[in-house]
C-alpha positions in Angstrom: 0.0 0.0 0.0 1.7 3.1 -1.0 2.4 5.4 2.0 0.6 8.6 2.0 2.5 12.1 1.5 2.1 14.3 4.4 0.3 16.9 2.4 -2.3 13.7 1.4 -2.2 13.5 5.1 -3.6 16.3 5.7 -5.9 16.9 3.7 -7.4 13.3 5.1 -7.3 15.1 8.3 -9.3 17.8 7.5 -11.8 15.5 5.6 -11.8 13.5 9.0 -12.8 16.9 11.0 -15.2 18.2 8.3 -17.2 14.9 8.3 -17.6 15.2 12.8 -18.2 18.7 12.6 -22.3 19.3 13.1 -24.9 19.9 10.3 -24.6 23.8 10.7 -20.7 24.4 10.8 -21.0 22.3 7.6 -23.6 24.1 6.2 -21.4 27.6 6.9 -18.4 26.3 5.5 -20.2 25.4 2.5 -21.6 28.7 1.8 -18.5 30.4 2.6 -16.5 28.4 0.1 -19.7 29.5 -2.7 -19.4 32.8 -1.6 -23.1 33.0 -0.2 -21.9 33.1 3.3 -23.7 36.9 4.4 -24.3 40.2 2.1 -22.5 43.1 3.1 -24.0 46.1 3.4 -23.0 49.3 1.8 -20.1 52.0 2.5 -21.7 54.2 5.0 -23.3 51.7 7.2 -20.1 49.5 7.1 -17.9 52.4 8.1 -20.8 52.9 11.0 -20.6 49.3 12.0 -16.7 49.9 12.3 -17.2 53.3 14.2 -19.5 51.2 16.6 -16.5 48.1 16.9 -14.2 50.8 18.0 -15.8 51.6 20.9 -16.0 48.4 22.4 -19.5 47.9 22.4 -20.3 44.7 20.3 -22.2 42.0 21.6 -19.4 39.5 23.0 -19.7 36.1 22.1 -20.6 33.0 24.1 -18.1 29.9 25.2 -19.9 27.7 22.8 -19.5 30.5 19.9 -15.9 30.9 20.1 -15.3 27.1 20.2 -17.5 26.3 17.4 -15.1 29.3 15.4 -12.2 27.5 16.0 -13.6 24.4 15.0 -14.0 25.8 12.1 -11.2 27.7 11.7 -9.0 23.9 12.1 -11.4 22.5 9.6 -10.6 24.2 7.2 -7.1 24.9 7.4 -5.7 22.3 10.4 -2.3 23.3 10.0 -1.6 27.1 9.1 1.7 28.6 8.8 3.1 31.9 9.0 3.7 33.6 5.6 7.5 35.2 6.2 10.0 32.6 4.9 13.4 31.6 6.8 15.7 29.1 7.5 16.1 29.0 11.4 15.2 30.8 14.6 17.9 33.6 13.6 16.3 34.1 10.2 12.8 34.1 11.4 13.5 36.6 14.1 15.5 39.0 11.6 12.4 38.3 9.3 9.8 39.5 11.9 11.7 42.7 12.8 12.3 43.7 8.7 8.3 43.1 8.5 7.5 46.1 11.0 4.9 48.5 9.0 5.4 46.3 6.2 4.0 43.6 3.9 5.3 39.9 4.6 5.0 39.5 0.7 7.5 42.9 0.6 10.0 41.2 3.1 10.0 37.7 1.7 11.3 39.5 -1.5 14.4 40.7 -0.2 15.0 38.5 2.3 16.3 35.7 0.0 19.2 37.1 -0.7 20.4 38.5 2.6 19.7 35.1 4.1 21.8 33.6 1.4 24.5 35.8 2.7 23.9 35.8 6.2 22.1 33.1 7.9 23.8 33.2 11.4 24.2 36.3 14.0 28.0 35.8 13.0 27.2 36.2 9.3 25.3 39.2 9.9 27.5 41.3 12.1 30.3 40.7 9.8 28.1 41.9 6.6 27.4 44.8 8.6 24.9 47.6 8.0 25.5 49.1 4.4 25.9 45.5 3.0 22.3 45.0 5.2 20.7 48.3 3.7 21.7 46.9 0.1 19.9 44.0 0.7 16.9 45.4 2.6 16.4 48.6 0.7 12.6 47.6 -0.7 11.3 47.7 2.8 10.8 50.7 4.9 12.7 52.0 7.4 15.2 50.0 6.0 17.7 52.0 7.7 16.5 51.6 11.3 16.2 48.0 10.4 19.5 47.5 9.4 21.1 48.9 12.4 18.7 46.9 14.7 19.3 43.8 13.2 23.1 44.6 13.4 22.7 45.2 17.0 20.5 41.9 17.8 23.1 40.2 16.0 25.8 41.3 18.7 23.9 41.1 21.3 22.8 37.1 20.8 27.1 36.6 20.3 28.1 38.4 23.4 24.5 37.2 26.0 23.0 34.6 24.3 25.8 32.2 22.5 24.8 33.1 19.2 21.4 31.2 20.3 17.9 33.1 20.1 16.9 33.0 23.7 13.2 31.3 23.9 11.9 33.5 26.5 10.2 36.8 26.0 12.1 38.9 28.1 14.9 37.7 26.6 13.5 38.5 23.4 12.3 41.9 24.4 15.5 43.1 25.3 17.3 42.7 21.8 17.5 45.6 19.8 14.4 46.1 17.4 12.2 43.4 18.9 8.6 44.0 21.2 6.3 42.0 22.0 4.0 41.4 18.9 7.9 40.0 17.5 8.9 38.4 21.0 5.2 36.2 20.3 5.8 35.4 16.3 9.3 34.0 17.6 8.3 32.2 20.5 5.4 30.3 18.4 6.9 29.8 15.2 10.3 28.7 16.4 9.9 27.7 20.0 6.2 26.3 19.7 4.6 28.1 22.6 0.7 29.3 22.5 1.5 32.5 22.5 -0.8 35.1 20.2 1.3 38.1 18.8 -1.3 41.1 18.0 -0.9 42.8 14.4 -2.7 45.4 12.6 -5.0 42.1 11.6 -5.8 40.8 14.5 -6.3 43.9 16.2 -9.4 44.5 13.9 -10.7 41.0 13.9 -10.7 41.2 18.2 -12.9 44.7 17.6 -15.1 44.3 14.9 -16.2 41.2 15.5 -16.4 41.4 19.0 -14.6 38.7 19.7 -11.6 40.1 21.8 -12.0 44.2 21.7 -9.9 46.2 23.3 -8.0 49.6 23.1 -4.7 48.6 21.8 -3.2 45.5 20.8 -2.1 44.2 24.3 -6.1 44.5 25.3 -6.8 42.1 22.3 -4.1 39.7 23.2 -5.1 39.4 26.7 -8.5 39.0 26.1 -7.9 36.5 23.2 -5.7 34.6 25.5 -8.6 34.6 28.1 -11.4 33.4 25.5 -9.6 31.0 23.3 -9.6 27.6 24.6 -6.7 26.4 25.0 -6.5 23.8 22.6 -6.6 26.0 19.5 -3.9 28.4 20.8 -0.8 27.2 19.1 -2.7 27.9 16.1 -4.7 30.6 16.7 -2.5 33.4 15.7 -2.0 32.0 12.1 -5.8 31.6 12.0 -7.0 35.2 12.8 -4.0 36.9 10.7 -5.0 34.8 7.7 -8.3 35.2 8.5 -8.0 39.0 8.6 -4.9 39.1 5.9 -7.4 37.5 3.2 -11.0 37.5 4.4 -11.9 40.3 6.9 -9.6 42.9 5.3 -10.0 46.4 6.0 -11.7 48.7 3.9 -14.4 45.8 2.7 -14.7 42.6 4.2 -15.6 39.2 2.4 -18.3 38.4 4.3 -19.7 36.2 1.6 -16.7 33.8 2.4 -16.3 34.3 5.8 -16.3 30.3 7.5 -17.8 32.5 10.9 -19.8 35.0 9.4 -22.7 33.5 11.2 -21.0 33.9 14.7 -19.5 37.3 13.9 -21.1 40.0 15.9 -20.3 42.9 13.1 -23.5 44.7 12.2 -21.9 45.9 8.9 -23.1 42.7 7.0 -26.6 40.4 7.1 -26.0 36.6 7.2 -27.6 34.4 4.7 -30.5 31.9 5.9 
């Protein structure tokens, strides 16, 4: 019998949890997939609904609604991954810090190269900053970010062994790195439940209700008091995908949202 792939392998998971999950998830993951998931309203009353999200005042969502989202959410994607490519700890953390107010697609475009040049703190302190701008120069700020990543590069050969340290004060105190970075790190690399905040996630917390808050530390600690704990290794990659492609700013696809049916956002009716 001829062994299965692990992407084969997958996918048979994710058959496996679609065929236990109840009639209605089913039914809303069907309709999100046809795009008849909920019809979203126009520009005025979405930009009211998002007004009314930033206040805090959406309905908040029951246990049983945010556990039957992240059903759904594994379902349909059982194993997500982060979008910024590298080739170790090192590289991933550099890779986080470059992607500060910018795109993952922009980073992954330059970060090829440098990471073909430099792969290790060593590597990169020796290439030094002006070999680092040359390399990073599509993505802004890229002088800042050559400096810091320069400067995290010393730091982990002179604290840390050339070794990125797996705790987040650790992590915090390197040059260039907060805590949104110190969480990508520790859950991509390290594998810790830990949910890092972006400009994404942020919006997904307040307009659907789900985690609201003031600023992204609000979102995180309320997402880290709501999601069960089961689903948290995953549940960064979820929500960012989720909000990269779906819930996106200026007009959400409602009509292929999996949890438009749970989502508390009055900018949008759901379909029967």
């Amino acid at each position: 019998m001829a062994r299965k792939t692990p992407r084969r392998a997958a996918r048979s998971k994710a058959k496996n949890r679609a065929r236990k999950l109840p009639a209605l998830a089913k039914r809303c993951l069907r309709k999100a997939r046809t795009g008849t998931a909920a019809v979203v309203k126009g520009p005025d009353k979405r930009a009211k609904a998002d007004r009314k999200a930033a206040t805090g005042t959406t309905p908040p969502w029951t246990t049983a609604e945010i556990e039957e989202a992240f059903r759904r959410f594994q379902a349909a994607k059982p194993a997500p991954r982060g979008e910024l490519e590298h080739i170790n700890p090192f590289t991933l953390l550099v890779a986080v810090v470059l992607s500060a107010q910018a795109t993952d697609a922009g980073v992954n475009k330059a970060t090829p190269a440098l990471f073909g040049a430099a792969d290790t703190p060593e590597k990169m302190a020796a290439l030094g900053e002006a070999r680092i701008q040359d390399f990073i120069k599509t993505i802004g700020l890229f002088r800042t970010k050559a400096k810091n990543v320069v400067a995290l590069s010393q730091k982990l050969l002179a604290e840390h062994g050339g070794q990125v340290p797996r705790t987040r004060e650790a992590l915090e105190a390197l040059p260039g790195v907060g805590r949104k970075t110190a969480n990508v790190v520790m859950n991509i690399a390290f594998g810790e439940p830990t949910i890092a905040v972006d400009t994404h996630i942020f919006r997904i917390g307040n307009r659907t209700g789900l985690a609201p808050g003031k600023d992204p530390y609000e979102v995180e600690m309320k997402l880290n008091e709501v999601v069960p704990d089961k689903y948290k290794l995953h549940a960064h990659h979820w929500l960012i995908l989720h909000g990269r492609y779906v819930c996106v700013a200026r007009r959400p696809l409602c009509e292929s949202c999996i949890i438009a049916d749970l989502c508390k956002w009055p900018g949008k009716t759901t379909t029967a």
